[in-house]
C-alpha positions in Angstrom: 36.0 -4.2 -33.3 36.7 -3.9 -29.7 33.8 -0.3 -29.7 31.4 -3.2 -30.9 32.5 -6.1 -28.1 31.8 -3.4 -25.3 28.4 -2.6 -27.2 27.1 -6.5 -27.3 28.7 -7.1 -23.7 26.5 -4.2 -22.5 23.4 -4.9 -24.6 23.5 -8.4 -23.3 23.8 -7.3 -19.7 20.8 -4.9 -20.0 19.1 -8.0 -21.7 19.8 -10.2 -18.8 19.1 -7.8 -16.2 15.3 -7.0 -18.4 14.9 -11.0 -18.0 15.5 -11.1 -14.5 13.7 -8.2 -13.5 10.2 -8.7 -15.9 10.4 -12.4 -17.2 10.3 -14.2 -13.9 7.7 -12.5 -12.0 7.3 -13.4 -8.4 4.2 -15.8 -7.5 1.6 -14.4 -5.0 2.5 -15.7 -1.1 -0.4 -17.9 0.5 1.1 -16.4 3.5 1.7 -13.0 4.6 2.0 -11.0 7.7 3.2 -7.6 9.5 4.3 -6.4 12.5 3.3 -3.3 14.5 6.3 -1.0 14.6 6.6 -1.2 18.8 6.6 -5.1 18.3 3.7 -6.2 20.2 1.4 -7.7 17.6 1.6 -9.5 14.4 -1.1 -9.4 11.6 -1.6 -12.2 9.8 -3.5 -13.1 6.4 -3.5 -16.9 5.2 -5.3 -17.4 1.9 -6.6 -21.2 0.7 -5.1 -20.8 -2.5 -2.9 -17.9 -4.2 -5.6 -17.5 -7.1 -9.3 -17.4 -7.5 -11.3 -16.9 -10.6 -13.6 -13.8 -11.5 -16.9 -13.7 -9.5 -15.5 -16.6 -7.3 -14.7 -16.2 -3.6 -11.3 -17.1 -2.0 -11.7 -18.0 2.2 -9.1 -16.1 4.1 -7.6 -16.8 7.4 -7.2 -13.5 9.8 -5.2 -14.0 12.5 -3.7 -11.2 15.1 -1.7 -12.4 17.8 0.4 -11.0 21.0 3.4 -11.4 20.2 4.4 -10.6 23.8 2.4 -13.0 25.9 -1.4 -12.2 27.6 -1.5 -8.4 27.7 -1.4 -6.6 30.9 -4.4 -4.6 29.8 -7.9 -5.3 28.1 -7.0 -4.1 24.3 -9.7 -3.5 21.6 -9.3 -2.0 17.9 -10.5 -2.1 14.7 -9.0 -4.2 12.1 -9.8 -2.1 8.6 -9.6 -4.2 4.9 -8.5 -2.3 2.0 -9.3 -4.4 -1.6 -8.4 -3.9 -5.1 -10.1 -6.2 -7.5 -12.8 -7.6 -5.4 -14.4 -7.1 -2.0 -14.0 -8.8 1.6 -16.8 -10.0 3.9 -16.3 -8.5 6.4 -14.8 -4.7 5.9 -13.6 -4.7 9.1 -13.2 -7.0 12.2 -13.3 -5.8 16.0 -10.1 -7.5 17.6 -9.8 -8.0 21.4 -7.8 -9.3 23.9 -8.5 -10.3 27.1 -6.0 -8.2 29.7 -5.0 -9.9 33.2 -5.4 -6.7 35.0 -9.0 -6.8 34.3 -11.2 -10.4 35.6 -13.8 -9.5 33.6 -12.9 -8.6 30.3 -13.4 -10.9 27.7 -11.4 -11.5 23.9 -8.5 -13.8 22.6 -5.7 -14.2 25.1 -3.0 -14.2 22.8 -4.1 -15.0 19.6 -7.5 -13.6 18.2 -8.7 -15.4 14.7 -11.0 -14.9 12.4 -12.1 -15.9 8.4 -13.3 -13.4 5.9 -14.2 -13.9 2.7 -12.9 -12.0 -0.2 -14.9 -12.1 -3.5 -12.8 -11.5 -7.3 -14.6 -9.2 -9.6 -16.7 -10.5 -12.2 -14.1 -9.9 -15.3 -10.8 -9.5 -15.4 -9.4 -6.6 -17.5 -6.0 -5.0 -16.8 -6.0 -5.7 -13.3 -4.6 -9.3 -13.4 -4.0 -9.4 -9.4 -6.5 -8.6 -6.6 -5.0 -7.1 -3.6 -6.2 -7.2 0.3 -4.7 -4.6 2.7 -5.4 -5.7 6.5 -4.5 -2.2 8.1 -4.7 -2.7 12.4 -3.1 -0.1 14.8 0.5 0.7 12.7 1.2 -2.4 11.0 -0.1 -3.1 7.3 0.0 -6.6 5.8 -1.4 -7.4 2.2 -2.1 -10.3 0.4 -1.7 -10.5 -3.3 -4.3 -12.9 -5.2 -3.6 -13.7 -9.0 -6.9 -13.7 -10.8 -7.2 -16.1 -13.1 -9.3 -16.1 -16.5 -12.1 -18.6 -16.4 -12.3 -21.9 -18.2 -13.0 -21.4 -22.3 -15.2 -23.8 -23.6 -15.0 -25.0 -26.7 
């Protein structure tokens, strides 16, 4: 009797821990950001909404910001966009900030933002979650968008 209580208790632990692991999956964050590994800037991507439906679009707020004040120098990169289930408009964005060194130079001071636009594929198979990757200099932030099935009529 007691081989069999030590059986359940683990059976039911395994259950609980299966539960808590698969059952309650986490929702998608409207909000997500990174930071590049010397600390300098944050990436930041704010979607609308944490879902869109297939062949809908989802607006998308970019924003990149200093996190150490107005740069000493005039600073320009690329910011790349990496999707899965869908596409962005734009693929990329061309970040700068102004530097103080540098009277002329023009961009954000502090905080550069932009909005981009990312489109869900026209059906939804497997894939039940779009993904964009917002890759500038080290630091990689990525949104998670559920894709919903459209309406059924009936």
């Amino acid at each position: 009797m007691r081989a069999n209580f030590g059986f359940i208790l683990r059976v039911a632990l395994l259950t609980g821990l299966a539960l808590g692991c698969f059952g309650c999956a986490e929702e998608p964050e409207r909000i997500v950001g990174a930071t590049t590994e010397d600390g300098r800037f944050e990436v930041e991507l704010e979607a609308t909404r944490d879902w869109v439906r297939p062949g809908n679009s989802l607006p998308i707020r970019v924003r990149v910001k200093s996190l150490r004040g107005k740069l000493e120098q005039p600073l320009a990169a690329e910011l790349v966009f990496v999707v899965n289930g869908g596409d962005v408009d734009p693929r990329s964005l061309f970040v700068e900030f102004a530097g103080m060194a540098d009277s002329l130079s023009f961009g954000a001071e502090t905080l550069y933002e932009e909005w981009v636009t990312f489109e869900a594929e026209d059906r939804v198979g497997a894939e039940v979650q779009g993904e964009i990757h917002a890759l500038f200099l080290d630091a990689r932030a990525t949104l998670k968008i559920r894709l919903t099935p459209p309406y059924e009529e009936e």
